[in-house]
N, C-alpha and C positions, 0 to 999 in steps of 0.2 A: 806780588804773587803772580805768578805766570804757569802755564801749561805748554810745552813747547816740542813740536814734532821734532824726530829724527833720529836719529843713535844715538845713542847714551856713551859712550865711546868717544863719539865726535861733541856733543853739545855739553859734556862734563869738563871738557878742554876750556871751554869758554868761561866757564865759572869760577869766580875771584878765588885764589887761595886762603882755606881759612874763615869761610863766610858761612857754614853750613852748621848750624846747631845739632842737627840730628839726621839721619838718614834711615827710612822704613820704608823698606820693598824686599821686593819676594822675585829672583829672578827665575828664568828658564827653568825647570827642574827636568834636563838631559834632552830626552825629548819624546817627553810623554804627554807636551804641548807641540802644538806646528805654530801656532798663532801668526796665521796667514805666509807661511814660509820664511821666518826669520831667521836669522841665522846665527848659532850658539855653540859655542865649544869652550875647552877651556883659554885660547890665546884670545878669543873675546873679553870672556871674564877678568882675566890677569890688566888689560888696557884697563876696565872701568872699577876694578878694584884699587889700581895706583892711584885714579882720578879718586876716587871719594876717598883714601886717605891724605890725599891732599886739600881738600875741597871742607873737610870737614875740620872745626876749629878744636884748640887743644882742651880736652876734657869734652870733646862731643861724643856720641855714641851710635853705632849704628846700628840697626837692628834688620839681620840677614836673615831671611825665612825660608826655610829649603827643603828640598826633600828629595831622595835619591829616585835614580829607575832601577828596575828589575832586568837585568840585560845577559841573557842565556846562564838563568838559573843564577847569576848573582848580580847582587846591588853593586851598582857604580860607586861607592863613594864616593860620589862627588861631592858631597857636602862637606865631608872632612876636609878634601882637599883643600876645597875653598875657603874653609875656617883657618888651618896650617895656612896658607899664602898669606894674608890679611896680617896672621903672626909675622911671617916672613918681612912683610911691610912694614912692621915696628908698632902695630894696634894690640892692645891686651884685648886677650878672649877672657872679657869681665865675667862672664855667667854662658851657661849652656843652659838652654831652657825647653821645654817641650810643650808643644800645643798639641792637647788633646782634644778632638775632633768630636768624640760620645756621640755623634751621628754617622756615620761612616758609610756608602750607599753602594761599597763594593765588600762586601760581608765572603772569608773564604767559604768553598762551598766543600760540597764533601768526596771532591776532587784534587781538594788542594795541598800543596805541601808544606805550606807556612801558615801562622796566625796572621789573621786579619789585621790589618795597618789602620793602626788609626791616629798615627801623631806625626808631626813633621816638628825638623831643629828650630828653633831659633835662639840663633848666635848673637850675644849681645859682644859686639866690637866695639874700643873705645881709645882716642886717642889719649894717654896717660889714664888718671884716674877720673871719673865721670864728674863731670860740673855740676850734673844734675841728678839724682835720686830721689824721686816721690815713689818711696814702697806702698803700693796701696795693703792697706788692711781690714781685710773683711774676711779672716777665717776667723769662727768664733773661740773663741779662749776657754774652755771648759774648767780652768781652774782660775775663771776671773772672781775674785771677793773673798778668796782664800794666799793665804801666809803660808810660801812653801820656802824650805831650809836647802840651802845650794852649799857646795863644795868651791870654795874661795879658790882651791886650785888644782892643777890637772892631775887625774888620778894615775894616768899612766903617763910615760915618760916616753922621750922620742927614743930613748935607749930600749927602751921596751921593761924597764924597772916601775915594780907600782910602788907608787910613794902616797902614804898614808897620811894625814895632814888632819890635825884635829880645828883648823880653823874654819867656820861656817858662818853664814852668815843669812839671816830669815826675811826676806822677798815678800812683801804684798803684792801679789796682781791684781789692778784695779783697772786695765783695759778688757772692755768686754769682746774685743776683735782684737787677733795677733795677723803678723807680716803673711801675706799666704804662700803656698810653695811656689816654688818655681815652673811646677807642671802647671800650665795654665786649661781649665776644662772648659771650653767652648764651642757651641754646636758649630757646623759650619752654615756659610748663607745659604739663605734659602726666602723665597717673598720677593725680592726686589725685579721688578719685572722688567725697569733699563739695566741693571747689571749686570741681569740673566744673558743680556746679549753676549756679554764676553766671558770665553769658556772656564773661566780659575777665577772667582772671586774671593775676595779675604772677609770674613765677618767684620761687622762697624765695631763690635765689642771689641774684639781682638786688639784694634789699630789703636781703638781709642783710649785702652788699658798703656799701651807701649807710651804713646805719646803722652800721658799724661805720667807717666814714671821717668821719663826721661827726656822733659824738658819743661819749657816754663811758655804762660802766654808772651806771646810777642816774639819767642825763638822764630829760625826759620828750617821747616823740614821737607827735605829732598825725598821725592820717590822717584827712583831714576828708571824703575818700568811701572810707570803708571797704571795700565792695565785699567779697569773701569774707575780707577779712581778712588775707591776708597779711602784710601791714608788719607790724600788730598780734603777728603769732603773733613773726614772726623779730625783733621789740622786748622780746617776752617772754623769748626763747629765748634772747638777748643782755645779758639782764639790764636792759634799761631800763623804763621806767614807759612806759605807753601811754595816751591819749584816741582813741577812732574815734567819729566820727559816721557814720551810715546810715540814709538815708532809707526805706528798705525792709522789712518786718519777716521776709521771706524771706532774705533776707541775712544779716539779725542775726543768723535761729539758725544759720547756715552757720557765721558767727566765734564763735561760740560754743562749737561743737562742734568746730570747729581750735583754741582756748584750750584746750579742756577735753584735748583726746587729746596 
């Protein structure tokens, strides 16, 4: 387990081919961060995108957190783009998923000309098919302890022919929690008063949902912008092996000092 200053670019070179169970971080989003004048575009991203599809083992998954900027009245897409490349690199785009924020502390006013933002992507990337799936389930099942009749087969056709099929077949549900969606509802941090030093934190809920769905104790998960560290702490707290890179040495001791407590 290590925490290790520098670029991510440069010190993702250094990492064995293939050694990387999972990967959860959330990089630059254009630059509606400075964090301490770093420096981000997309021929950054393209270097440390080849590196974790190399770095990451077959059937690992990564999980990209992203969110466009606003830049003369349109969005960047940059987050497409960077989901497209990742394809480009030969990783399935396994799931497109949404984090919803339900706290959001920049609310449009009655000035403005769009609805309030309150979700950012997260792109689950995988090399082949995912080695690891733990769907957590905790939406509740409202037709758990009842016997419902399904349709054995599909009603319409990819022809677009509806085909009628008297074959059925009568389903007990006896889970009282079903798979939940993919929109994930999560306030964002708030409380932690060493995280608070560095300006974009991730909620511990958040990190610690991804990593426990997509991998197992003992894996090992890369966050190649560290940032205060959270992945890192809820990878520890989870029982997995953790690598963070952090270009920043004010950061470092932020994750430091969330390992340590």
């Amino acid at each position: 387990m290590a925490v290790i200053q520098g670029k991510s670019q440069e010190v993702l070179k250094h990492i064995k081919t293939e050694s990387i169970d999972m990967v959860l971080t959330s990089p630059p989003y254009d630059n509606l961060r400075s964090y301490h004048n770093c420096t981000w575009n997309f021929d950054i991203f393209k270097e440390i995108a080849k590196e974790l599809s190399r770095v990451i083992k077959k059937g690992g998954v990564i999980v990209w957190i992203v969110s466009d900027a606003t830049i003369q009245g349109s969005e960047s897409g940059s987050s497409f783009k960077q989901a497209l490349y990742f394809k480009e690199l030969g990783l399935r785009l396994h799931d497109t998923m949404i984090w919803n924020k339900l706290n959001s502390t920049y609310a449009s006013g009655i000035h403005s000309v769009r609805y309030t933002n309150v979700f950012e992507y997260m792109f689950i990337l995988s090399k082949g098919r995912p080695k690891t799936i733990n769907l957590i389930k905790d939406k509740i099942n409202k037709t758990a302890g009842k016997s419902l009749i399904y349709n054995t087969t599909r009603m319409r056709q990819i022809d677009g022919k509806d085909v009628r099929d008297t074959l059925y077949k009568k389903i007990k549900i006896t889970d009282k929690f079903g798979i939940r969606f993919n929109i994930w509802d999560i306030c964002q941090a708030r409380g932690n008063k060493i995280a608070h030093k560095h300006p974009a934190i991730f909620p511990e809920k958040l990190a610690e949902d991804h990593i426990i769905t997509w991998s197992n104790k003992g894996d090992i998960v890369l966050d190649c912008f560290a940032g205060s560290g959270t992945n890192l702490k809820m990878a520890k707290k989870l029982g997995r092996r953790y690598v963070g890179i952090e270009l920043n040495k004010e950061y470092i001791d932020i994750i430091n000092k969330r390992l340590k407590s």
